[in-house]
C-alpha positions as CSV (number, residue, x, y, z in Angstrom):
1,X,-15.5,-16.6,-41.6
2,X,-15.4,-12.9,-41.8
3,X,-18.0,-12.9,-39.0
4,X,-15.5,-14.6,-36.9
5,X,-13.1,-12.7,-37.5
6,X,-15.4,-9.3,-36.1
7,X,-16.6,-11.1,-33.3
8,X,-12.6,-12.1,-32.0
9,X,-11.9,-8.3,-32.5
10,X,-14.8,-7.1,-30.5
11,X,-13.8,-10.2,-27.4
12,X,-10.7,-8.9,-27.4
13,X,-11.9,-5.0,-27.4
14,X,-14.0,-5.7,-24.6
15,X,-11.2,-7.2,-22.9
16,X,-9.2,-4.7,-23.4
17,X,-11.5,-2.1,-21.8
18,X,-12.3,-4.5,-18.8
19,X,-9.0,-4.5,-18.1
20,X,-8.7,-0.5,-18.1
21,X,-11.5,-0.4,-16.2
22,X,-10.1,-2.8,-13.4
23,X,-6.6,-2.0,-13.0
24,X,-5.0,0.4,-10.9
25,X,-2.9,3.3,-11.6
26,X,0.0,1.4,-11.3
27,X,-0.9,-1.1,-13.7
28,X,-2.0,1.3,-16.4
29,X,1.6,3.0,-16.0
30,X,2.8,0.9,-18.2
31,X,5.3,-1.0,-15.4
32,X,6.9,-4.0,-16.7
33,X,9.4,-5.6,-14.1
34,X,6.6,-6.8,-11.3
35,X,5.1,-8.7,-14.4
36,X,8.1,-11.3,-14.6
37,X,6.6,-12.2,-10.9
38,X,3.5,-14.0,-12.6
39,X,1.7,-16.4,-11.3
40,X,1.5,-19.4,-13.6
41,X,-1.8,-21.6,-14.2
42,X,-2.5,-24.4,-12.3
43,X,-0.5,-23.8,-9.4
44,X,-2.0,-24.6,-5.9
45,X,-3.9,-22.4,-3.9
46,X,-1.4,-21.6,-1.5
47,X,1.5,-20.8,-3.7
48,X,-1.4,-18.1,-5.3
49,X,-1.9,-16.0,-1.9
50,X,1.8,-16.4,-1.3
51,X,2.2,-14.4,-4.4
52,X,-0.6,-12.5,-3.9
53,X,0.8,-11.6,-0.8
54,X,4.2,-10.8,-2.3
55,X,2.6,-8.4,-4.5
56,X,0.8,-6.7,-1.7
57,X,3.8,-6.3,0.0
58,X,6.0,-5.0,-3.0
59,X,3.4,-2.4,-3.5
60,X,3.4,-1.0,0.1
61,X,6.6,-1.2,0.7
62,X,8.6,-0.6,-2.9
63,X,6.5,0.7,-5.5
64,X,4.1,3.0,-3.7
65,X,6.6,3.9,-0.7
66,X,7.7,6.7,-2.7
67,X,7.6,8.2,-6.6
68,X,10.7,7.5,-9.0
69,X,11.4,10.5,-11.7
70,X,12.6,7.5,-14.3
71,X,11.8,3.7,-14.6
72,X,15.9,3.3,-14.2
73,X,15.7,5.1,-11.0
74,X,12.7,2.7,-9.9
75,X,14.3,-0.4,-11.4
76,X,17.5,0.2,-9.1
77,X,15.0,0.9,-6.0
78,X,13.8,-2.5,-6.9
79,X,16.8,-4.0,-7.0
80,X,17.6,-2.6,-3.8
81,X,14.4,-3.7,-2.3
82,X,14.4,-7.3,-3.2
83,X,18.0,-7.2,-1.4
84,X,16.2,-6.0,1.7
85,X,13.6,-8.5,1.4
86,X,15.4,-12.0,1.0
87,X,18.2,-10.9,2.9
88,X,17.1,-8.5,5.9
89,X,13.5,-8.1,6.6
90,X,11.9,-10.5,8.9
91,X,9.1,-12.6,7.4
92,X,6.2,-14.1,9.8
93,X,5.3,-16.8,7.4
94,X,8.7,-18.2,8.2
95,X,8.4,-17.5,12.4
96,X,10.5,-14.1,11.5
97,X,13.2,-15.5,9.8
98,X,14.2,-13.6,6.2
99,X,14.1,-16.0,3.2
100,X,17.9,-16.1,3.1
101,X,17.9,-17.8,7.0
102,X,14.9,-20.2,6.0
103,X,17.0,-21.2,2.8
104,X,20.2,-21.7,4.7
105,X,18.0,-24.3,7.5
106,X,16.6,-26.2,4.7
């Protein structure tokens, strides 16, 4: 049993230092609010790269576009930017519409 026990530890030590290992910067910072933007298991493959691709974008265009002094300053960028993003910035999944147009044609 105590065996086990040691081996869970050192799965979960590895895991831990795998994931050091292959994060970026950003990740390690200790960021929480992108998180809630999880993908789920078992979704389809598409609705993956579409949140793939959201992340990408998020990161371009939000969280790397330029440095916060405090996480309240870069939560209210955030805010800000997901405004921009559903309401004004043209999307060429949806032939250039924003989200907001797309959900009012549905």
């Amino acid at each position: 049993m105590h065996q086990a026990t040691v081996d869970e530890q050192e799965r979960r030590e590895a895991a831990a230092v795998k994931l050091r290992m292959t994060s970026t910067p950003f990740e390690l910072s200790g960021f929480r609010e992108v998180e809630s933007f999880g993908v789920a298991r078992g979704i389809s493959v598409r609705s993956h790269c579409q949140a793939e691709r959201f992340i990408r974008t998020l990161l371009a265009e939000w969280a790397y576009a330029q440095s916060y002094r405090t996480r309240l300053a870069r939560t209210h960028a955030l805010t800000r930017y997901l405004g921009y993003y559903n309401v004004a910035r043209p999307h060429m999944g949806i032939r250039g519409q924003t989200p907001q147009q797309k959900l009012a044609t549905l």
